[in-house]
C-alpha positions in Angstrom: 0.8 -9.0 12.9 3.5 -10.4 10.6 4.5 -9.1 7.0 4.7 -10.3 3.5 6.0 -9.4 0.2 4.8 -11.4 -2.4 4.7 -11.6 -6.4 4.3 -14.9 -7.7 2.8 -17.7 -5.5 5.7 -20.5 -4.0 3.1 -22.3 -2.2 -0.7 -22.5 -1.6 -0.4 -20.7 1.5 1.3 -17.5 -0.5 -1.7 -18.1 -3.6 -4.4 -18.4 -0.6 -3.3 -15.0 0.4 -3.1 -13.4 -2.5 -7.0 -14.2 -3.3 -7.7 -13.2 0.2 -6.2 -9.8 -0.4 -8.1 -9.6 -3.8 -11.6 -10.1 -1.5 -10.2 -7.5 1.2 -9.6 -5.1 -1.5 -13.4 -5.9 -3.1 -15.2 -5.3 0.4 -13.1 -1.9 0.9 -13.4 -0.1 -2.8 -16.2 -1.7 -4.1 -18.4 -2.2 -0.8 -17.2 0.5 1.7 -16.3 3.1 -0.6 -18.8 3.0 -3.8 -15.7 2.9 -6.2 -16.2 1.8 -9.9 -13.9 -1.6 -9.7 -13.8 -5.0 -11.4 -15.0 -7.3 -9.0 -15.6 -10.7 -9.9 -16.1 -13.8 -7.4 -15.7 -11.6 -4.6 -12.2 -10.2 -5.5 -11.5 -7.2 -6.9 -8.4 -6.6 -9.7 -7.5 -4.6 -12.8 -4.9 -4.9 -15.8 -2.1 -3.7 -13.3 -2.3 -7.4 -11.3 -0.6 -8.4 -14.5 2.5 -6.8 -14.8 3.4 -9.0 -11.9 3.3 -6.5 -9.0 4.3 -7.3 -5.6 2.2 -7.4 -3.1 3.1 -6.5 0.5 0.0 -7.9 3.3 -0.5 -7.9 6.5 -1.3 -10.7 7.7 -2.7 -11.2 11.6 -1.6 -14.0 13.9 -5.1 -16.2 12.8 -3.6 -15.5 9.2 -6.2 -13.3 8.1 -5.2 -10.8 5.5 -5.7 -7.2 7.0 -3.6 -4.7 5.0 -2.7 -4.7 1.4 -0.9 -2.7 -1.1 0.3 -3.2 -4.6 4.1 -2.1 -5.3 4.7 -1.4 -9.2 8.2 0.3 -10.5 7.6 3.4 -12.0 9.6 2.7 -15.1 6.6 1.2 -16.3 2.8 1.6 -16.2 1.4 2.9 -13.6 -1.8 3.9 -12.3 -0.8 7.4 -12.1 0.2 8.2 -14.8 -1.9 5.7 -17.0 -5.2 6.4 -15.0 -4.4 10.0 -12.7 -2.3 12.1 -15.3 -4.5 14.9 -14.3 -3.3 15.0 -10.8 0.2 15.4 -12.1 2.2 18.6 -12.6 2.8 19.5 -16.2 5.9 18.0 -16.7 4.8 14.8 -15.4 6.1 12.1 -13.3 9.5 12.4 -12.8 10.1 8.5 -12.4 13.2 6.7 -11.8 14.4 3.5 -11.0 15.0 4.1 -7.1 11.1 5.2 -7.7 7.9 2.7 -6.5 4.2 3.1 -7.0 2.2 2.3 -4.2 -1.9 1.3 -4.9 -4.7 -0.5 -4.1 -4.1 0.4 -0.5 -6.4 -0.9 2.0 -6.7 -2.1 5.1 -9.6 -3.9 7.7 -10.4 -2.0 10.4 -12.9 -4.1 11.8 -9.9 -6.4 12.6 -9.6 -6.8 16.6 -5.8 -7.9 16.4 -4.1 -4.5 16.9 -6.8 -2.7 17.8 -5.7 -0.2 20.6 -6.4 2.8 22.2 -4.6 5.2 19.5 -6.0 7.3 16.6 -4.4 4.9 13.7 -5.3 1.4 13.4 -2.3 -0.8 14.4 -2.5 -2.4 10.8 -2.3 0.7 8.9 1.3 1.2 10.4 2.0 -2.3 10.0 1.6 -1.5 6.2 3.5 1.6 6.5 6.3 -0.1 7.7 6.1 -3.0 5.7 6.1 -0.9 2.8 9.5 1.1 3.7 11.1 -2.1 4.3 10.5 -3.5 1.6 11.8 -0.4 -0.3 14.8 -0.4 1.9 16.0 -4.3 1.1 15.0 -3.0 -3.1 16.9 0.1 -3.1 14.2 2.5 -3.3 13.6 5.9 -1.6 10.6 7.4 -3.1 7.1 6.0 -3.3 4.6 7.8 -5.4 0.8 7.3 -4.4 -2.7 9.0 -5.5 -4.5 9.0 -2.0 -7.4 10.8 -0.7 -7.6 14.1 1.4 -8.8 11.9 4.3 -5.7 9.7 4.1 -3.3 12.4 3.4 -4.1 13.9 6.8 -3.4 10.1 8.3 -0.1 10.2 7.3 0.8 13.7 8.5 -0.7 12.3 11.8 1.7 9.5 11.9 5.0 11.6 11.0 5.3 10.1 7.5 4.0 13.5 5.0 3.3 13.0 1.5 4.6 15.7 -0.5 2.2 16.6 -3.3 3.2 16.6 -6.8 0.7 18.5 -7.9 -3.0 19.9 -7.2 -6.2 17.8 -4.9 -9.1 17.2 -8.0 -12.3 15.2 -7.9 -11.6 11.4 -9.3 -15.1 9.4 -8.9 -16.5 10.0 -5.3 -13.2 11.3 -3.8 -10.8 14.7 -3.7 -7.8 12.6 -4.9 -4.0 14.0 -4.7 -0.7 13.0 -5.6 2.2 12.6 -4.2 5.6 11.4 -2.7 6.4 9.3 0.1 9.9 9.2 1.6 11.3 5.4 2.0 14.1 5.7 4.9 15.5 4.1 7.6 14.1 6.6 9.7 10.9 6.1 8.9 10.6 2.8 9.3 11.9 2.5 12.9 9.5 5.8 13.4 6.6 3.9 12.1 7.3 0.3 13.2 4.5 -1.1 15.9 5.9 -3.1 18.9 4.5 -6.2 17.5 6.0 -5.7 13.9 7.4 -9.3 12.5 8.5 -9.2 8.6 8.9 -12.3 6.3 10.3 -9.6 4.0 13.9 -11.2 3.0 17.2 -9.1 3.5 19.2 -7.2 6.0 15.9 -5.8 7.4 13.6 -9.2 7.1 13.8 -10.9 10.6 11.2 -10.3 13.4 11.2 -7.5 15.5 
């Protein structure tokens, strides 16, 4: 399972994975889950693809996309605090530039590559360590996510707890909370799989 971190497209293969994501992220909110999501051709996005994002994938050894996640600084708009105020604390989001929003997080877990005999699919840890390093070469520490009940217990499982920010509420189909992620170098060797490579450029992008 190798790692990317891409915004614009350099090459077909980068813009061929991009739309792949865009489908993976159509079969998991809009198929699996019932969420209300612009999907069109197969591929799911909203008005935050356009404040040019980057994306960090997962990306198995046939070059299938099998994680996604879209990083957007919280300086600007973000989904929680454009779309998820509510599950904020009064005085809001207390953004900075060393803080990242982290959404549309999904990953396939029919995907046999990584597959093993643990609780956590090896491509969800994949992501979670792709994630931190890519924080770690940007010079950022906190990530702020909304994520679901479900997945909040996921990531306590794993050693990496979100602290909330403020109270679980009903969004759609889900109990939806917010929260903060630490980004360390801790956390990354913590949460790193054996098979971990990275194409994510600086002192931490070379294969494991």
């Amino acid at each position: 399972m190798q790692v990317f971190a891409l915004t614009k497209p350099r090459n077909v293969h980068e813009a061929r994975l991009i739309q792949q994501h865009h489908r993976l992220r159509a079969r998991v909110f809009a198929e699996r889950l019932g969420w209300e999501v612009n999907v069109v051709d197969g591929q799911e996005s909203d008005g935050f693809d356009t404040l040019n994002p980057t994306y960090v994938l997962a990306v198995s050894n046939a070059g299938d996309v099998g994680g996604c996640a879209r990083l957007l600084p919280t300086v600007g708009p973000t989904m929680v605090t454009n779309v998820f105020p509510s599950l904020l604390p009064k005085g809001g989001l207390n953004a900075h530039p060393a803080m990242i929003e982290s959404s549309r997080f999904c990953v396939d877990t029919t995907l046999e590559e990584g597959r093993g005999s643990g609780s956590v699919h090896e491509v969800t840890l994949t992501m979670f360590a792709g994630i931190i390093e890519w924080c770690l070469v940007n010079a950022i520490t906190e990530i702020v996510t909304v994520t679901d009940l479900r997945f909040e217990r996921i990531l306590s499982r794993v050693g990496w707890p979100l602290r909330r920010i403020g109270e679980p509420s009903r969004i759609g189909v889900t109990i939806a909370v917010a929260g903060i992620l630490q980004a360390n170098a801790e956390a990354f060797q913590r949460l790193r799989p054996s098979s971990y490579r990275s194409q994510i450029t600086g002192p931490l992008g070379q294969a494991a």
